[in-house]
BADOVEX-634682 format. One record per atom (N, C-alpha, C, O, CB): residue number from 0; x, y, z. Coordinates in steps of 0.05 Angstrom, whole numbers, plus 5000, padded with zeros to 4 digits. Atoms other than C-alpha are relative to their C-alpha. Glycine has a CB too. Layout:
# BADOVEX-634682
num, east, north, up
NUM, X, Y, Z
...
***
This chain:
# BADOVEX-634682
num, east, north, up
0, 4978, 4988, 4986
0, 7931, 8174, 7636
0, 5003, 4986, 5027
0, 4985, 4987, 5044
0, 4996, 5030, 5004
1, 5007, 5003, 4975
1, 7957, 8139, 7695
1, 5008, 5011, 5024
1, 5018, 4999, 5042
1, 5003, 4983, 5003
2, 4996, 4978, 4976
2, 7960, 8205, 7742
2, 4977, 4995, 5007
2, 4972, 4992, 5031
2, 5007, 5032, 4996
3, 5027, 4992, 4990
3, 7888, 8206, 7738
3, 4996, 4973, 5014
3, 5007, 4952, 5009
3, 4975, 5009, 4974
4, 5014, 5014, 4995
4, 7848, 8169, 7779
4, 4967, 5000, 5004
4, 4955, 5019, 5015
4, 5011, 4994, 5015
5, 5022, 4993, 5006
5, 7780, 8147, 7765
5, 4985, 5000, 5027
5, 4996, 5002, 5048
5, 4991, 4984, 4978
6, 5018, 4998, 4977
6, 7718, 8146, 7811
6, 4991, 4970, 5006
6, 4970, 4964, 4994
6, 4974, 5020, 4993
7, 5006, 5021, 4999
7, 7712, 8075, 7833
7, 4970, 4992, 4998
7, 4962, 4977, 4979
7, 5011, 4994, 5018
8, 5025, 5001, 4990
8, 7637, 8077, 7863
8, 4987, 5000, 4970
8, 4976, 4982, 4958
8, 4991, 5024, 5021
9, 5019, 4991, 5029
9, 7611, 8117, 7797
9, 5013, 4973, 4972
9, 4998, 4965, 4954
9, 5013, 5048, 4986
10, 4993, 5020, 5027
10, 7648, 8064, 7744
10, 4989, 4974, 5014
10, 4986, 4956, 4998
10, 5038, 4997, 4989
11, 5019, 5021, 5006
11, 7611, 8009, 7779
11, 4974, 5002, 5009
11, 4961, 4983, 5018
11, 5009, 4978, 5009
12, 5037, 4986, 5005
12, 7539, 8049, 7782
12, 5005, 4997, 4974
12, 4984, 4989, 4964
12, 4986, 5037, 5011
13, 5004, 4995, 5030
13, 7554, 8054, 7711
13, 5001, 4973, 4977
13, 4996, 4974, 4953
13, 5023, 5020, 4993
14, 4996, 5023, 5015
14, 7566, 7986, 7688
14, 4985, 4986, 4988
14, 4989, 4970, 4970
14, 5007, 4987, 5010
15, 5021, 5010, 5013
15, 7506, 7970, 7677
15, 4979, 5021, 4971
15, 4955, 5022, 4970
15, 4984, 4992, 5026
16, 4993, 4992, 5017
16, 7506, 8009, 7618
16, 5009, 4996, 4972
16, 5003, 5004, 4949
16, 5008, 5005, 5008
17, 4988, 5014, 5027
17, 7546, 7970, 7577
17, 4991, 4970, 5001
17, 5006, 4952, 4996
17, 5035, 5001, 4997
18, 5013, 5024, 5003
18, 7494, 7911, 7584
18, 4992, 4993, 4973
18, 5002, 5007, 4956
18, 4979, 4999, 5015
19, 5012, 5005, 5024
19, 7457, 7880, 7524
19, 4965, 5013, 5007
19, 4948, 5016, 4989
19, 5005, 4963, 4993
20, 5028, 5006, 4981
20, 7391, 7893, 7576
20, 5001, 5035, 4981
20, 4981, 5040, 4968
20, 4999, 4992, 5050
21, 5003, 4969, 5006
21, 7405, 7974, 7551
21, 5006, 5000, 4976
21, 4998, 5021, 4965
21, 5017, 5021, 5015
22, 5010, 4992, 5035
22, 7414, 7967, 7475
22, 5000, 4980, 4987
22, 5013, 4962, 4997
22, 5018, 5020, 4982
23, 4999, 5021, 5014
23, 7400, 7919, 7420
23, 5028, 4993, 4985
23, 5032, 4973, 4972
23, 4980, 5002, 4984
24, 4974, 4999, 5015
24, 7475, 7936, 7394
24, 5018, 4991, 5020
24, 5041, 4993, 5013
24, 5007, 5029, 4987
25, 4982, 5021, 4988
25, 7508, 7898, 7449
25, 4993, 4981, 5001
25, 5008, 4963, 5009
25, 5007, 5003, 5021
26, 4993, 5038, 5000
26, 7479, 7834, 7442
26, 5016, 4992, 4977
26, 5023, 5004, 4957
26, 4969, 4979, 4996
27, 4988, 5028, 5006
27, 7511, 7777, 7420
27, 4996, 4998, 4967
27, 4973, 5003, 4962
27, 4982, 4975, 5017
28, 5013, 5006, 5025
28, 7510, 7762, 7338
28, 4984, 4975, 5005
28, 4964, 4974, 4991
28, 5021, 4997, 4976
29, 5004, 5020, 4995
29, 7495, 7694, 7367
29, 4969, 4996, 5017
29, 4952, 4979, 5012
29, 5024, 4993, 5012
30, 5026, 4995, 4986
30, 7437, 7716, 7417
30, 4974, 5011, 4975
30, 4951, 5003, 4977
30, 5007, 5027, 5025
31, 5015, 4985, 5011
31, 7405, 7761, 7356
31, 4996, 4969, 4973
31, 4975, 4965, 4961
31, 5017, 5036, 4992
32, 5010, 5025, 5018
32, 7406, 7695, 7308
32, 4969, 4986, 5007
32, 4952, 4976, 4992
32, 5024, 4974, 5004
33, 5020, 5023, 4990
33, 7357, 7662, 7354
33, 4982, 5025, 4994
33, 4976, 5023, 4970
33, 5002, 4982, 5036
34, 5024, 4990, 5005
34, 7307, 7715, 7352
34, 4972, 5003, 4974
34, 4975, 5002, 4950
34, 5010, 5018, 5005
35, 5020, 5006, 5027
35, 7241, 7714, 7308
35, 5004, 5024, 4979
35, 5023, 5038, 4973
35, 4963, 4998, 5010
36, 4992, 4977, 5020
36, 7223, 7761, 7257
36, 4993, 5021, 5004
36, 4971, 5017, 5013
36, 4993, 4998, 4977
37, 4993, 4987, 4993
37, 7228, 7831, 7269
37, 4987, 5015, 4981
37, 4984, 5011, 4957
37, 5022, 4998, 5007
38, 5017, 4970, 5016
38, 7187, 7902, 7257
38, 5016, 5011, 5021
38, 5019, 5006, 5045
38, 4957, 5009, 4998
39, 4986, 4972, 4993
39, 7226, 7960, 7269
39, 4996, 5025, 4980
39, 5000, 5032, 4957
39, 5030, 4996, 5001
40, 5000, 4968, 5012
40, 7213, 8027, 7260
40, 5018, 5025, 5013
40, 5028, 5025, 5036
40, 4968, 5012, 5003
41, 4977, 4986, 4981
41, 7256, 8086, 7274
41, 4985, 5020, 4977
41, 4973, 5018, 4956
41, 5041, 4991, 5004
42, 5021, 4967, 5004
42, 7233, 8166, 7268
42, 5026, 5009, 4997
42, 5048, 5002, 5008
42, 4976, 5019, 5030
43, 4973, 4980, 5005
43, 7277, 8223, 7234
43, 5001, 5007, 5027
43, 5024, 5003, 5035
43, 4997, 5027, 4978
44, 4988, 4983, 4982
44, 7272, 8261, 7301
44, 4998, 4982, 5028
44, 4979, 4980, 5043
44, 4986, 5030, 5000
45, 4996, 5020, 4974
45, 7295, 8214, 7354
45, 5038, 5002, 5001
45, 5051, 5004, 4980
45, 4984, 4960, 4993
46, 4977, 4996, 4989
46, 7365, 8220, 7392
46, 5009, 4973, 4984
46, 5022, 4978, 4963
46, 5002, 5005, 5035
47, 4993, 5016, 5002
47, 7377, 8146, 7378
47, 4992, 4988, 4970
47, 4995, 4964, 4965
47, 4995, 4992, 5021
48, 5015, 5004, 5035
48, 7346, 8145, 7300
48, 5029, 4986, 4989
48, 5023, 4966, 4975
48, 4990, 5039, 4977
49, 4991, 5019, 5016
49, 7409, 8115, 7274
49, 5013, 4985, 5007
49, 5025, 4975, 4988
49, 5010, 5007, 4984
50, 5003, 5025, 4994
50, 7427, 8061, 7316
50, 4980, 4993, 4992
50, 4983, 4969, 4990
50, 5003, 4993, 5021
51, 5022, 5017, 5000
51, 7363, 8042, 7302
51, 5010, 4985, 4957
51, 5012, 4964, 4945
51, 4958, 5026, 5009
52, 4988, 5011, 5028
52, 7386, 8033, 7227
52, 5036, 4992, 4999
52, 5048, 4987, 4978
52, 4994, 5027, 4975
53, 4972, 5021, 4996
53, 7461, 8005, 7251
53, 4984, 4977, 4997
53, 4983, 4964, 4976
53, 5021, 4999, 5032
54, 4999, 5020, 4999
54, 7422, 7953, 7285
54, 4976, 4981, 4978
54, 4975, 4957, 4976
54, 5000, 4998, 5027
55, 5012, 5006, 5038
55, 7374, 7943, 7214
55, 5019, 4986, 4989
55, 5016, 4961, 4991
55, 4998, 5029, 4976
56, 4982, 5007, 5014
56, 7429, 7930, 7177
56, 5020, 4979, 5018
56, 5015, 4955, 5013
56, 5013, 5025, 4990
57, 4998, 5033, 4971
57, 7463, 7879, 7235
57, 4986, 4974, 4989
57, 4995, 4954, 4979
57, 4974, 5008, 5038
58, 5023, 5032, 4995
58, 7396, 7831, 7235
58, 5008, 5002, 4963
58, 5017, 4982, 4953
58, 4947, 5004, 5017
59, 4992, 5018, 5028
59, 7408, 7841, 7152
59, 5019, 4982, 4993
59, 5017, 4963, 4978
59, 5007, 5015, 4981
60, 4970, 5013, 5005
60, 7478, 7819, 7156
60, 5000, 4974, 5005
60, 5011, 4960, 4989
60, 5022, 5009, 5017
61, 5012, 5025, 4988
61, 7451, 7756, 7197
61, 4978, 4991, 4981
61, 4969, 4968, 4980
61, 4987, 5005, 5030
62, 5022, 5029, 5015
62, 7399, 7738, 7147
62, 4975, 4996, 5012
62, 4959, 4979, 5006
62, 5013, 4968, 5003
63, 5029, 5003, 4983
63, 7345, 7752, 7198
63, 4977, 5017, 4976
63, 4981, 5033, 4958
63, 5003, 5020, 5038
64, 5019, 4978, 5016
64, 7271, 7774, 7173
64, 5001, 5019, 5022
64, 5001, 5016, 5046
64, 4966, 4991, 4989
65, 5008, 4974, 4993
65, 7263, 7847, 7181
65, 4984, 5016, 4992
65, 4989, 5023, 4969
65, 5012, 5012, 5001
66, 5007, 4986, 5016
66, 7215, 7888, 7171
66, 5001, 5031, 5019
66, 4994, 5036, 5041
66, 4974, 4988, 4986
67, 4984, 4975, 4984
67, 7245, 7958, 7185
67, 4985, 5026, 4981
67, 4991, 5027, 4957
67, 5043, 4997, 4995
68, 5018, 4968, 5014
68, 7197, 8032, 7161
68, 5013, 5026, 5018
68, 5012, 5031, 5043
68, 4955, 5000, 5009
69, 4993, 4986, 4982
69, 7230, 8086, 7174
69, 4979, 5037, 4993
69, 4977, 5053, 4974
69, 5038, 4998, 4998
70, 5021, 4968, 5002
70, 7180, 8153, 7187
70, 5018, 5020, 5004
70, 5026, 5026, 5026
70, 4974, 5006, 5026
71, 4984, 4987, 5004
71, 7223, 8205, 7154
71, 4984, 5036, 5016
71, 4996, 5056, 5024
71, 5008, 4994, 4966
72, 5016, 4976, 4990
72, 7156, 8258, 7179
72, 4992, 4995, 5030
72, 4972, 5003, 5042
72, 4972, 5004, 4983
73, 5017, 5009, 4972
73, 7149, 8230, 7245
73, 5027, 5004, 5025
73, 5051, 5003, 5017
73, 4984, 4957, 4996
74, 4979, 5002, 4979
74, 7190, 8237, 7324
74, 4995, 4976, 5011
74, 4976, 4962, 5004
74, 4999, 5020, 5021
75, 5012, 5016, 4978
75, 7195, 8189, 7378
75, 4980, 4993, 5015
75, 4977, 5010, 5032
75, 5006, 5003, 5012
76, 5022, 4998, 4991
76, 7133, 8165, 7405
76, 4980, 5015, 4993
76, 4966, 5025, 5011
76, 5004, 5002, 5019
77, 5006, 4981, 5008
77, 7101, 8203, 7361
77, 4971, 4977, 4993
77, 4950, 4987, 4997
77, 5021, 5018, 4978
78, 5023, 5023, 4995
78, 7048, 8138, 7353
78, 4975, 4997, 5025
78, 4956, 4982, 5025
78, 5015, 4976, 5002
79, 5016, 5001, 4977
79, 7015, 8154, 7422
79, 4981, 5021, 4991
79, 4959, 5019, 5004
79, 5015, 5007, 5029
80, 5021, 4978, 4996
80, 6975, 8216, 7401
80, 4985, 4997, 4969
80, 4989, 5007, 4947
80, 5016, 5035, 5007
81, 5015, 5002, 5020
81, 6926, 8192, 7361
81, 4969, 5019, 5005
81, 4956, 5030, 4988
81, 4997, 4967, 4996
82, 5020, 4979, 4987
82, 6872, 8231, 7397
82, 4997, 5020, 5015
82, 5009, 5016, 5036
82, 4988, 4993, 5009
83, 5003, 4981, 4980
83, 6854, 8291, 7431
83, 5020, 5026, 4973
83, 5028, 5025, 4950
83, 5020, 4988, 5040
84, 4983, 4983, 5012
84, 6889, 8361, 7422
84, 5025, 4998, 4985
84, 5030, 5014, 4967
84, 5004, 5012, 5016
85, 4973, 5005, 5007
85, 6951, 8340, 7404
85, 4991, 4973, 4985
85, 5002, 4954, 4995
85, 5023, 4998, 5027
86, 5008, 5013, 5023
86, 6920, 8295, 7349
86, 5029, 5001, 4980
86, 5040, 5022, 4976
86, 4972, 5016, 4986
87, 4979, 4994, 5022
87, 6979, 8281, 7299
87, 4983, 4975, 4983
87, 4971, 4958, 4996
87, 5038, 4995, 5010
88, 5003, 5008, 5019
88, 6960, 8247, 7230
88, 5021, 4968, 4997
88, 5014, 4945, 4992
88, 5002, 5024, 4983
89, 4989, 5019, 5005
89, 7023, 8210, 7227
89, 4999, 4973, 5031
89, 5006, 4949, 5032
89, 5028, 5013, 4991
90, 5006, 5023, 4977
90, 7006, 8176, 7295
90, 4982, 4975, 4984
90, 4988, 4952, 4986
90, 4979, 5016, 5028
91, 5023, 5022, 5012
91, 6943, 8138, 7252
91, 5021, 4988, 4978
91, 5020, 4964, 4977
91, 4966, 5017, 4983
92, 4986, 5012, 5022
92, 6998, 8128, 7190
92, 5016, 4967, 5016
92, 5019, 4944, 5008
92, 5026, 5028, 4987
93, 4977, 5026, 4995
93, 7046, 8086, 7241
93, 4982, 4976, 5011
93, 4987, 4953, 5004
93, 5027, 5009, 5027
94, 5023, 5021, 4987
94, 6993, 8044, 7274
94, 4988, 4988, 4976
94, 4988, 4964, 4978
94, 4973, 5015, 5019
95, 5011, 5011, 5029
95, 6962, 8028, 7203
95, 5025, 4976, 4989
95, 5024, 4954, 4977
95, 4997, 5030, 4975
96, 4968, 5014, 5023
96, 7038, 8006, 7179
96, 5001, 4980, 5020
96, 5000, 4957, 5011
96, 5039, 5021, 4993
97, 5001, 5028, 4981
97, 7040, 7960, 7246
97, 4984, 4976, 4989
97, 4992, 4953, 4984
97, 4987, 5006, 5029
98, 5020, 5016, 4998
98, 6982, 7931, 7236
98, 4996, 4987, 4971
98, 4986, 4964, 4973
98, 4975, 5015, 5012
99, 4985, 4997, 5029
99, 6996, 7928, 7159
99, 5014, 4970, 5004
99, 5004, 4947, 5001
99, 5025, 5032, 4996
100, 4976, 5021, 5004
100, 7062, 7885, 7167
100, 4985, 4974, 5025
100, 4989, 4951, 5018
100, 5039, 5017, 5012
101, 5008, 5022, 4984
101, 7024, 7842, 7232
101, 4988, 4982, 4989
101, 4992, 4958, 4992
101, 4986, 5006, 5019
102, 5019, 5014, 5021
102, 6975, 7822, 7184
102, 5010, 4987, 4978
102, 5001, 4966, 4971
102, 4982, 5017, 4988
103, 4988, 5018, 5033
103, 7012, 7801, 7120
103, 5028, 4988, 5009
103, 5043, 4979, 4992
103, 5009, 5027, 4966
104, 4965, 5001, 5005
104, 7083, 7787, 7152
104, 5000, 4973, 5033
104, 5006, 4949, 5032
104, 5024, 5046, 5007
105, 4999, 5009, 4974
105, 7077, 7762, 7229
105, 4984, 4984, 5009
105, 4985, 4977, 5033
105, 4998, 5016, 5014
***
């Protein structure tokens, strides 16, 4: 609308935003060619769980290697609590599958 006017200051605090530096879905097809080969994992309960399978399917489209697991029982950062009270099981599963694909793939 051009009655409105926006907030100058706040639209360029915010610009950096729509960098490539803040998601892997604004680089470049051309930047993501050069890169090596690729482990990605993405968790059912994460805000950002399916960009993480846009940009899967992306590096496929390119022909890049991927190797992409997605932990349908697992959250975000859910790999840090491998010990203590807050012990989770699937913490030891994702660290195994890393170390898994590092070994046979990377």
């Amino acid at each position: 609308n051009e009655t409105q006017q926006g907030n100058e200051d706040l639209i360029n605090d915010l610009k950096f935003l729509l960098s490539p530096l803040m998601s892997p879905l604004l680089v470049s097809d051309q930047q993501l060619i050069q890169l090596p080969k690729i482990l990605l994992f993405t968790t059912e309960f994460y805000i950002l769980r399916d960009e993480g399978f846009i940009f899967a399917s992306r590096l496929n489209s390119l022909n890049k290697t991927i190797y992409h697991h997605h932990f349908s029982n697992a959250f975000h950062g859910a790999h840090v609590f491998l010990y203590g009270p807050l012990r989770f099981e699937i913490a030891h599963e994702m660290i195994e599958h890393t170390a898994q694909i590092i070994r046979n793939h990377l």
